[in-house]
C-alpha positions as CSV (number, residue, x, y, z in Angstrom):
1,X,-13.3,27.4,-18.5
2,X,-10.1,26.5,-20.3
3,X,-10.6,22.8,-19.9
4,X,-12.6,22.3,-22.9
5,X,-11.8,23.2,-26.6
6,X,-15.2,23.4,-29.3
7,X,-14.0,21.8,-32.0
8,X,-14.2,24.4,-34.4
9,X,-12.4,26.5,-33.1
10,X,-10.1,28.7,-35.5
11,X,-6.9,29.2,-33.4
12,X,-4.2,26.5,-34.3
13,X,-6.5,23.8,-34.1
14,X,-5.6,21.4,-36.9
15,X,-1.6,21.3,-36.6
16,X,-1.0,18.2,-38.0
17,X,1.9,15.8,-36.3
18,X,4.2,12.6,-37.6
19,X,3.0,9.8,-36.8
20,X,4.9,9.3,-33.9
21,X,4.1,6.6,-31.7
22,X,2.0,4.7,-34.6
23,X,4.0,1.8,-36.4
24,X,5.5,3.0,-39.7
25,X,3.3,3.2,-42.3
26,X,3.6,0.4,-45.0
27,X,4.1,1.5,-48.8
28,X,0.4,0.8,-49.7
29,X,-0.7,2.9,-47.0
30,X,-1.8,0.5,-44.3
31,X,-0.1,0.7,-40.8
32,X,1.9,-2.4,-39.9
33,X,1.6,-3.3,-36.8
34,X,4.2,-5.3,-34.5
35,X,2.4,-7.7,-32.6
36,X,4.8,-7.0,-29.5
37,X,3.7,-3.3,-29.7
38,X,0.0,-4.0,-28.7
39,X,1.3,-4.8,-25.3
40,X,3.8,-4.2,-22.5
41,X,7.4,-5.0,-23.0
42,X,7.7,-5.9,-19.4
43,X,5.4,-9.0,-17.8
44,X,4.6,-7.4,-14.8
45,X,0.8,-6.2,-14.5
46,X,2.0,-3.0,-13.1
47,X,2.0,-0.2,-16.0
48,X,4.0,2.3,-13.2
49,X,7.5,2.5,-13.6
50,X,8.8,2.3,-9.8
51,X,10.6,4.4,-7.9
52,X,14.0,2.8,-7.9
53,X,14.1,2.4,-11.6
54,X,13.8,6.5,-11.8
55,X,16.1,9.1,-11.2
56,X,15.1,11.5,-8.5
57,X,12.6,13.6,-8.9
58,X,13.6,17.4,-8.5
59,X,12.9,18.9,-5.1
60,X,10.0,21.2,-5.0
61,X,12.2,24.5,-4.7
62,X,10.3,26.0,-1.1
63,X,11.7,29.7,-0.5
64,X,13.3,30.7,2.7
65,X,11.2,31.6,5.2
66,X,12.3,34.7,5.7
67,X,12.2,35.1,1.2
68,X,9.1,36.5,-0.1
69,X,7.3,34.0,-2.0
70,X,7.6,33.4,-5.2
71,X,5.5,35.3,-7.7
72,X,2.2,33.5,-8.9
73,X,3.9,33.5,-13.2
74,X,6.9,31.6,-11.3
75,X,5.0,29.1,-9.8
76,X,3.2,28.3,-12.4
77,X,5.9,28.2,-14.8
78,X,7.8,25.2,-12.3
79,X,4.2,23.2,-12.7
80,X,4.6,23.0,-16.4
81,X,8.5,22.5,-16.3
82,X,9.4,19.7,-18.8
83,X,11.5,17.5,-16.8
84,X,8.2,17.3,-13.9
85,X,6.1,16.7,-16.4
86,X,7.8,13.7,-18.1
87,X,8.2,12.5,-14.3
88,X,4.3,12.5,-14.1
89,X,3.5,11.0,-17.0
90,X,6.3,8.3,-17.1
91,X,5.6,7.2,-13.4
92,X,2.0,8.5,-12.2
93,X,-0.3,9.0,-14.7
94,X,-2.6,5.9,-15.0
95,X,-2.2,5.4,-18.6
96,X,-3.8,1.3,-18.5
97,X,-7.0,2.3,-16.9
98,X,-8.0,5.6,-18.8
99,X,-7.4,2.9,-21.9
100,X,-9.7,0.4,-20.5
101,X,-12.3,3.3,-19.5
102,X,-12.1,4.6,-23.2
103,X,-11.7,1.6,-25.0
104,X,-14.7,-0.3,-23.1
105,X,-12.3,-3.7,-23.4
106,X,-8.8,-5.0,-22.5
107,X,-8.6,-5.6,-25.7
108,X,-7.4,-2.8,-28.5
109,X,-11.0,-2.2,-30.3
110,X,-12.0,1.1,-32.4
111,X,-13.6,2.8,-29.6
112,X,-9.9,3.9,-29.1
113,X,-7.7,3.0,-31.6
114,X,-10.5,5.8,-33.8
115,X,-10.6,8.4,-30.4
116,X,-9.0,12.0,-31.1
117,X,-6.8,13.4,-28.5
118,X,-5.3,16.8,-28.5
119,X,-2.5,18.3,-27.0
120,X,-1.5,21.4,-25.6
121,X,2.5,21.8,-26.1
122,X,4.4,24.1,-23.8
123,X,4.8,26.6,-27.0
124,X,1.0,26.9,-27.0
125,X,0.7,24.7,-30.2
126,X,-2.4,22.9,-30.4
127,X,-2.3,19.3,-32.0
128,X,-5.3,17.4,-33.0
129,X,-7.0,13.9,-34.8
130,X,-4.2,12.1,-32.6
131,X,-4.9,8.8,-32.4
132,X,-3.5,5.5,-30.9
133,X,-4.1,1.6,-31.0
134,X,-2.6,1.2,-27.7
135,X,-1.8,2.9,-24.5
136,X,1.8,2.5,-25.0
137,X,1.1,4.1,-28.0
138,X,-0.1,6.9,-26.2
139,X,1.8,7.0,-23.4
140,X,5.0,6.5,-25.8
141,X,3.9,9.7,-28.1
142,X,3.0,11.9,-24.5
143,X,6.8,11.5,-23.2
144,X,8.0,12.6,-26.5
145,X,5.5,15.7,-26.6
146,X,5.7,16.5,-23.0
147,X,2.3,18.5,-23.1
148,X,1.0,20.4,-20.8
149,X,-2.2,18.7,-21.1
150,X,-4.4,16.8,-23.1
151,X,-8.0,16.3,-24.0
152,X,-10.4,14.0,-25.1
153,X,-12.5,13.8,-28.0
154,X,-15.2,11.4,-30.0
155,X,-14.6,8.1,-31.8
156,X,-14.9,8.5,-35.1
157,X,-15.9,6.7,-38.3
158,X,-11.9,6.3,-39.3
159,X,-8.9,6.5,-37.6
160,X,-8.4,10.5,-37.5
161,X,-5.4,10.7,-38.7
162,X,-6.4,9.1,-41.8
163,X,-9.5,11.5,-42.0
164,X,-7.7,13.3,-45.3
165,X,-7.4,10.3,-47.3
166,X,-10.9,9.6,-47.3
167,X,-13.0,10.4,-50.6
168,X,-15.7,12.6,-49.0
169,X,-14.8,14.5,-46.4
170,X,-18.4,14.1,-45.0
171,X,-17.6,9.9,-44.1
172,X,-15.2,11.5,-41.5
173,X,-17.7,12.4,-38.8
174,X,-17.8,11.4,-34.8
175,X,-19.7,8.6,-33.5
176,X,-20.0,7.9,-30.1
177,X,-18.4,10.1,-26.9
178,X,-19.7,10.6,-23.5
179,X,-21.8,13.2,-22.1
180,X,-20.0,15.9,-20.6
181,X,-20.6,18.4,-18.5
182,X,-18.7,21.5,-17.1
183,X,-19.2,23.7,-13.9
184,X,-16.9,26.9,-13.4
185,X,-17.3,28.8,-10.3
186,X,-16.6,32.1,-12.1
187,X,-20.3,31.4,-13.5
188,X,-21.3,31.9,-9.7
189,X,-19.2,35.5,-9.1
190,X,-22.8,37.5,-8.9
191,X,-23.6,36.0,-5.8
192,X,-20.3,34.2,-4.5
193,X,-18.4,37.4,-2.3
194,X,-16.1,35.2,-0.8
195,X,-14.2,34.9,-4.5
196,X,-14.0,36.1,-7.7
197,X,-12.5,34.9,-11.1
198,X,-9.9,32.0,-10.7
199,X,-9.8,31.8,-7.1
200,X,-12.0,29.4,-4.6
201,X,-12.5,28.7,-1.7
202,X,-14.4,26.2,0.6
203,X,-16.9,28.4,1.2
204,X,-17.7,29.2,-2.6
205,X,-16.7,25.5,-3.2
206,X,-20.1,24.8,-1.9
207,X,-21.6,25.6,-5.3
208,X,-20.0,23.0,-7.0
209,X,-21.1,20.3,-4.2
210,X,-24.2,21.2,-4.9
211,X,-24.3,21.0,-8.2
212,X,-22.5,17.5,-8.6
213,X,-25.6,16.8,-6.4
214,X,-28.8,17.8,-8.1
215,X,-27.4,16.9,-11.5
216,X,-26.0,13.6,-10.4
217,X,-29.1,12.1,-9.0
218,X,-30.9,13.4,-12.2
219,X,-28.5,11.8,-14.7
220,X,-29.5,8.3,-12.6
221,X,-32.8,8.5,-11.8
222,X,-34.3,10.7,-14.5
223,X,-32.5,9.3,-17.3
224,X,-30.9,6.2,-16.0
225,X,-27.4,6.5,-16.1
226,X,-25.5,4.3,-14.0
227,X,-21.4,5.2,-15.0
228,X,-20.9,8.9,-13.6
229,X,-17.5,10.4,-12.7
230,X,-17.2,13.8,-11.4
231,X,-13.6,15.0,-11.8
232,X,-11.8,17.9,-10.1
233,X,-10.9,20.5,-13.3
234,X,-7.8,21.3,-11.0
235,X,-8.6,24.7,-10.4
236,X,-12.5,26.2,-10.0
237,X,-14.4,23.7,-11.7
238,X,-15.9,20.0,-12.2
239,X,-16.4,18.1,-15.3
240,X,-19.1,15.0,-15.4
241,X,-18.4,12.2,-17.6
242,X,-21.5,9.5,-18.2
243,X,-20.0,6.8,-19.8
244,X,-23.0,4.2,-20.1
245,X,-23.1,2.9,-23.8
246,X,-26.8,4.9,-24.5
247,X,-25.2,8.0,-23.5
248,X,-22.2,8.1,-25.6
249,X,-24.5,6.6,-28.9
250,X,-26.8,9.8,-28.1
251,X,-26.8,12.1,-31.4
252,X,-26.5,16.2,-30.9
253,X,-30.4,16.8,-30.9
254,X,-30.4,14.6,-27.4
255,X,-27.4,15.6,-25.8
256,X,-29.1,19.3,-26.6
257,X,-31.9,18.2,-25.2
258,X,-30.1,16.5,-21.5
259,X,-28.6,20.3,-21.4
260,X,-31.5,21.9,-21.5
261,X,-33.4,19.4,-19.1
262,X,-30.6,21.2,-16.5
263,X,-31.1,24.8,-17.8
264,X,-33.3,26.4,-14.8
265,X,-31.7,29.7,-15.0
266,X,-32.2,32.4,-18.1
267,X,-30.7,35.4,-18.9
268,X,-27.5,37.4,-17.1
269,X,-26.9,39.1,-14.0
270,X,-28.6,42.5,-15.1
271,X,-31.5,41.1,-16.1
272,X,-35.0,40.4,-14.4
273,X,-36.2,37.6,-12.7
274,X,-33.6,34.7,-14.0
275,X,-35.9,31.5,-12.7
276,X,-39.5,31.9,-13.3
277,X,-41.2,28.4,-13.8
278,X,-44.4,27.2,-14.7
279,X,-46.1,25.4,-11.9
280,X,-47.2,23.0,-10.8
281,X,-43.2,22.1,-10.8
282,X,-41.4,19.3,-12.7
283,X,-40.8,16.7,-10.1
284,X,-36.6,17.3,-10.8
285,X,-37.0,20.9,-9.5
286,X,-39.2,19.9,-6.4
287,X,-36.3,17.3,-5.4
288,X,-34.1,19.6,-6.6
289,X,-35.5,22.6,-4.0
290,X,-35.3,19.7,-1.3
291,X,-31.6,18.9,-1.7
292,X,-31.0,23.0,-1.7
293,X,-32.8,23.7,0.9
294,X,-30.2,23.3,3.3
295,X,-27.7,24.4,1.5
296,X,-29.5,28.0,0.7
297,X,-29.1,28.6,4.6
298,X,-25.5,27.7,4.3
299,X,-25.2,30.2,1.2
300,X,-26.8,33.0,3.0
301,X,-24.5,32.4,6.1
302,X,-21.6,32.3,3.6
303,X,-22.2,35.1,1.0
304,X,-24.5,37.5,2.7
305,X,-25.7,37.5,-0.5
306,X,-28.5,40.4,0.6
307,X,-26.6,42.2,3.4
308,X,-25.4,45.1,0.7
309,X,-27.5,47.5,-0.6
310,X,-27.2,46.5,-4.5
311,X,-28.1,42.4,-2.7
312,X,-30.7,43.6,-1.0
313,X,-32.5,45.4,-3.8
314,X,-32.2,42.4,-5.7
315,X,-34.0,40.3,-3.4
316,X,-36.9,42.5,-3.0
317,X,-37.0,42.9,-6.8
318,X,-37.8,38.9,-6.8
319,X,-40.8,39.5,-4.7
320,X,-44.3,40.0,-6.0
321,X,-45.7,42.4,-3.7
322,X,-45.1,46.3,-3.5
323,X,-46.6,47.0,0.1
324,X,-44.3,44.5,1.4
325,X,-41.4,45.5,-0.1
326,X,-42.1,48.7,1.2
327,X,-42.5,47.4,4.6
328,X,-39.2,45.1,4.1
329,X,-37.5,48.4,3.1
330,X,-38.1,50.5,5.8
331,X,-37.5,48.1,8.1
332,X,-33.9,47.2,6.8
333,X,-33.2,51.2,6.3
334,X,-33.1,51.1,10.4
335,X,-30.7,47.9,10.7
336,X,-28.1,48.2,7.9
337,X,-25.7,45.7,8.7
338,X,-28.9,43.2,9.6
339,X,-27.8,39.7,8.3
340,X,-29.0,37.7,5.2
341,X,-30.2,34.6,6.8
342,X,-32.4,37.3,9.0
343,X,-33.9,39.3,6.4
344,X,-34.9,36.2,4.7
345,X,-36.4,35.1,7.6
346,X,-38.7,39.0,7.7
347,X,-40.2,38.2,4.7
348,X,-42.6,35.5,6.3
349,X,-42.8,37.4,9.5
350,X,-43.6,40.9,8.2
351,X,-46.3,38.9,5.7
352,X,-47.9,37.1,8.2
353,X,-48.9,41.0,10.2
354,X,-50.9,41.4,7.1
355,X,-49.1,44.6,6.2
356,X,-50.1,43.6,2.7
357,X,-53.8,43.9,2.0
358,X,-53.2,42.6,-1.2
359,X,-50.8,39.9,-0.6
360,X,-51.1,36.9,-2.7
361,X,-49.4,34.1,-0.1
362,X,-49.0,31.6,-2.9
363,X,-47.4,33.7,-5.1
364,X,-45.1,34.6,-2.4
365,X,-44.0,31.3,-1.9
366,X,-43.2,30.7,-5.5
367,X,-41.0,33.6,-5.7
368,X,-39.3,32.3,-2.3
369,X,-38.9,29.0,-4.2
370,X,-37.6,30.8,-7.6
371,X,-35.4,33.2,-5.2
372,X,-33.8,30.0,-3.4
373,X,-33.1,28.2,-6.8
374,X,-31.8,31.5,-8.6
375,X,-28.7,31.3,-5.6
376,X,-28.0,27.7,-5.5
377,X,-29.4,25.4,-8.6
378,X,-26.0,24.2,-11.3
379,X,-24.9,26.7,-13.5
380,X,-23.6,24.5,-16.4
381,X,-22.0,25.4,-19.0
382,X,-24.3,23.9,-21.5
383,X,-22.5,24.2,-24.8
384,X,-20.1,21.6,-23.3
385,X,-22.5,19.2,-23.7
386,X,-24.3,19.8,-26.9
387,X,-22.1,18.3,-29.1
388,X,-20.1,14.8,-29.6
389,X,-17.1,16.6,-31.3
390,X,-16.4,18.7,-28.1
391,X,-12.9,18.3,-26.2
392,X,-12.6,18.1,-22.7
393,X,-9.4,17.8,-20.5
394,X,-8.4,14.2,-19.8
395,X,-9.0,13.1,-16.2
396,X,-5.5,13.0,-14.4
397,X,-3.5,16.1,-16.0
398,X,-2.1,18.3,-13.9
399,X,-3.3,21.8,-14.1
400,X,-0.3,24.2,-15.3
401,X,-1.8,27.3,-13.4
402,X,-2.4,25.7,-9.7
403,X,0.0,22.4,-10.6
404,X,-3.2,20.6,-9.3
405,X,-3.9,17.1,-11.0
406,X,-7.4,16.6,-12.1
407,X,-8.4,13.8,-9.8
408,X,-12.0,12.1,-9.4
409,X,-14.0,13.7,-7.0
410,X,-17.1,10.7,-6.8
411,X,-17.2,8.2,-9.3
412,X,-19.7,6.0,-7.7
413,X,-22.7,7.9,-6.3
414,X,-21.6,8.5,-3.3
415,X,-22.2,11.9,-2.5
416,X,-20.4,12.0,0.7
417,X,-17.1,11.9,-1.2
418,X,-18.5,15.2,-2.8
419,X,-19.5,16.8,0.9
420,X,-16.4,15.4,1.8
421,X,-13.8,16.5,-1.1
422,X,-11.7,19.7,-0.8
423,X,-10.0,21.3,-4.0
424,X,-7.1,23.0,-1.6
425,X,-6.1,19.6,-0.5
426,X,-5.5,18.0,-4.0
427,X,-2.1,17.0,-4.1
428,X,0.5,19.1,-6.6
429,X,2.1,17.1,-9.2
430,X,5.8,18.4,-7.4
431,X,4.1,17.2,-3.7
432,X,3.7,13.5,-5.7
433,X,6.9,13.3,-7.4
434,X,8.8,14.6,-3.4
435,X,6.1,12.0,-1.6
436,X,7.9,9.3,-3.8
437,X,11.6,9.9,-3.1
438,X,10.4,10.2,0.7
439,X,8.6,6.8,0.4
440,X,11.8,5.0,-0.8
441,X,13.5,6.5,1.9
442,X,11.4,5.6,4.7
443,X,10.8,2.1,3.4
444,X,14.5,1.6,2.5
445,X,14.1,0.4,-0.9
446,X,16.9,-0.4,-3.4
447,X,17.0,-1.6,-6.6
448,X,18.9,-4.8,-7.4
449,X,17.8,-5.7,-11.2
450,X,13.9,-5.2,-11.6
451,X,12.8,-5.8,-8.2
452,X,12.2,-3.9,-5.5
453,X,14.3,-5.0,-2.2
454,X,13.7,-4.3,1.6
455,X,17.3,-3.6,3.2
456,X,17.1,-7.5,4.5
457,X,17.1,-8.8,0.9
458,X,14.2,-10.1,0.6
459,X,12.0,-9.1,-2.6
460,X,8.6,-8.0,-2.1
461,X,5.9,-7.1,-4.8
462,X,6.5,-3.9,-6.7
463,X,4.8,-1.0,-5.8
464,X,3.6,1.1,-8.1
465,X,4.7,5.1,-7.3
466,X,1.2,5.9,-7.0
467,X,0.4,3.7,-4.2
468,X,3.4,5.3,-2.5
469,X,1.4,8.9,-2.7
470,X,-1.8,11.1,-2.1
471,X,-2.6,10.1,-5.5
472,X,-3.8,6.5,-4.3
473,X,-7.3,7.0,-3.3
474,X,-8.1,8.6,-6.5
475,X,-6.3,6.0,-9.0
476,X,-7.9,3.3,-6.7
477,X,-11.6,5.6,-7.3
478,X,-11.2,5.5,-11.2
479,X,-10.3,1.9,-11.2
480,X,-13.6,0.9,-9.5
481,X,-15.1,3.0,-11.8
482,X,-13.9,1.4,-14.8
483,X,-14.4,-1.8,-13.7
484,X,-17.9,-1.1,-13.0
485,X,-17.9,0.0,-16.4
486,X,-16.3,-2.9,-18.2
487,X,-18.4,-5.4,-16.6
488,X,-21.6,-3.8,-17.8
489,X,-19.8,-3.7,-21.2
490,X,-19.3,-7.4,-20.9
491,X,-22.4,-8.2,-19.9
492,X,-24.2,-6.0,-22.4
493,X,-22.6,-7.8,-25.5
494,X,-23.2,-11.1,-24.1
495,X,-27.0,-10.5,-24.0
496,X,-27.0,-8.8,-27.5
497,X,-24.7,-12.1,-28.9
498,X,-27.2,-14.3,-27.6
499,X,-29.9,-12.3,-28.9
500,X,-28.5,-12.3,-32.0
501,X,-27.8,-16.2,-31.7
502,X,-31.6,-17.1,-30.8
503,X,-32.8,-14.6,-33.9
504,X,-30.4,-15.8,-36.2
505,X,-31.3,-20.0,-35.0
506,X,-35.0,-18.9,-36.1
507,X,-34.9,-16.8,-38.9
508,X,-31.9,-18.6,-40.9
509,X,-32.9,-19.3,-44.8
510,X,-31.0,-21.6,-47.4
């Protein structure tokens, strides 16, 4: 997927930028820093700009119905326009929490202020090593960069844009990110028929709900991770991010190692058999085979993944015995358009005549087991996770090919908010910005100084634009989430201070 830039990669990575939106460097070289500038300039909690305090956001520009529509390029291009884009990021993006959920603290700590962000400009230039104390700072530099997107990187050893000062370019390296995984549905296009490439559907969406759940209840109960978000890539995909302290202090070697504990599948399409396990299995593939299980019969209901003659050949190649695949052959040959979910179903039934002499039953069911994990275990893209200098698109942006913002798809464990979650209904970043004009309509708000008034002049609380749109759920989802997180923070350096305390009591020396 496009979501996520390796870090070495050669093609304009290390444009360097002003540092805009950082305090003016002083003449010894150390950045001065207003105290005023570490907060909000305005005493309100709320970091949304409201409604009334905005001009009107452009109305999405719907063709007649009797126009053709427009052309894909076109559409895409009014995603990415500047103008909507500074709208989004001035009045909807949630800027405050994705600061608290990086930073680990309401208060301005290195675990930001020494965090790389990147950003994708609307030329194509790719900036990197930007880096912020705040996230006014941030949001500040975004609305003068108007990007497209941006992505998240490690916290380093030094502030990275000070990473070319330093004596040894070696004492620049990252120290702590989360673990991150990616899952494109394009990985799935040798047995998804429904869709190919860059388009989905719910049918093919299916993959991906099953993957958030076989990997998610791993991460927890396998490894003990507690702060996972699954987040909507905005077109075919998911990301994971598991933000528990151990996971983001986990060195290269062990996020390699998490990876591979989720690489079931070997090989490419052409090959042989792509799942062949040792057995007896590993307890994460037998609960793994009983979360798929159901979902296989969905897939072969879906897909017909063996009704063609190419699908079917491939299924009998999985199977370990030649009299039967014989017998399975023949019997097809006479019922060409017989279904997937049916032929599957032969295999036991034309095993059980005994038309095999030589029919080894347990090695049957093996390669029934190795067939039904081959069409529905994760296919992640593993190099995403492998490293702590890998960038990953921030949760939030909005997609310039669909216009689709990447919102949180479960960020609690709750996999019914994965059964439930549909890509095709994530709102479009022009459907927010129109959903907020409406609002202010319907609820006949004015603006009389800072405050929002009902038409009988009384004032009432000010509402943030998100609450006013589809976009509330998921704001509201990644708040709990980093609350969640933030206490455990809390908690965690409380126990270590008062571990320290009672060592340091015993063990002090004059």
């Amino acid at each position: 997927m496009n979501s996520s830039s390796p870090a070495g990669s050669p093609v304009k990575e290390d444009i360097e930028l002003p540092d805009a939106g950082l305090p003016d460097a002083a003449p010894n070289g150390d950045a001065k820093v207003a105290l005023e500038d570490l907060f909000d300039q305005e005493d309100s909690d709320n970091e949304f700009p409201t409604s009334s305090a905005m001009p009107s956001s452009p109305p999405t520009q719907t063709p007649p119905a009797s126009a053709p529509s427009a052309p894909a390029a076109a559409q895409s291009e009014s995603y990415s326009d500047p103008n909507i884009m500074r709208q989004f990021y001035d009045r909807l993006f949630p800027f405050r929490t994705l600061f608290h959920w990086l930073n680990h603290s309401p208060k301005p700590g290195p675990d930001f202020g020494n965090r790389e962000f990147a950003f994708t400009l609307s030329n194509d230039a790719y900036l990197r090593y930007q880096s912020y104390l705040t996230h006014d700072l941030l949001k500040k530099d975004i609305l003068r960069l108007n990007p497209s997107r941006f992505e998240i990187g490690p916290v380093y050893t030094t502030n990275p844009r000070d990473r070319k000062t330093l004596r040894k370019s070696s004492m620049f390296k990252p120290l702590s990110k989360e673990i991150v995984f990616d899952i494109d549905l394009t990985d799935y296009d040798d047995i998804r028929s429904c869709c190919t490439k860059a388009n989905i559907c719910g049918r093919c969406w299916s993959f991906a709900t099953m993957a958030i759940r076989v990997v998610d209840v791993a991460l927890r109960d396998d490894f003990g991770f507690e702060h996972i978000m699954w987040v909507y890539s905005g077109r075919r995909g998911v990301h994971a991010w598991i933000s528990d302290k151990e996971a983001r202090e986990l060195d290269d070697e062990k996020r390699k190692a998490i990876t591979g504990y989720f690489e079931v599948l070997k090989g490419g399409v052409q090959g042989g058999k792509r799942v062949n396990l040792r057995r007896p299995l590993h307890p994460h593939i037998v609960r793994s085979l009983e979360i798929l299980k159901p979902h296989f019969q969905q897939v072969l209901a879906d897909q017909e993944p063996f009704q063609s003659d190419a699908g079917q050949e491939r299924l009998l190649q999985l199977l370990p015995d030649k009299a039967l695949n014989d017998a399975l052959r023949k019997k097809w040959a006479s019922s060409p358009d017989r279904l997937s979910a049916r032929k599957w179903a032969d295999i036991d039934a034309l095993a059980a005549t005994g038309i095999s002499k030589t029919l080894d039953t347990k090695a049957l069911r093996e390669a029934k087991q190795d067939i039904l994990l081959e069409y529905t275990y994760p296919r992640l893209d593993v190099e995403v996770g492998k490293k702590r200098n890998h960038l990953l698109k921030s949760p939030f942006v909005v997609h310039p090919g669909t216009g689709r913002v990447c919102v949180p798809i479960t960020a609690s464990g709750d996999m019914s908010q994965a059964e439930e979650f549909d890509p095709l209904t994530v709102p479009k970043v022009t459907e927010l910005l129109n959903e907020v004009d409406a609002y202010g309509k319907v609820n006949g708000e004015v603006q009389v100084g800072d405050s929002n008034l009902v038409p009988d002049g009384v004032s009432v609380r000010q509402t943030p634009d998100w609450e006013k749109t589809r976009l509330k759920p998921y704001v509201e989802a990644f708040d709990a989430f980093v609350r969640s997180l933030m206490k455990s923070e809390t908690v965690r350096v409380k126990r270590e201070r008062d571990e320290d305390g009672h060592t340091g009591a015993d063990g002090m020396e004059f």
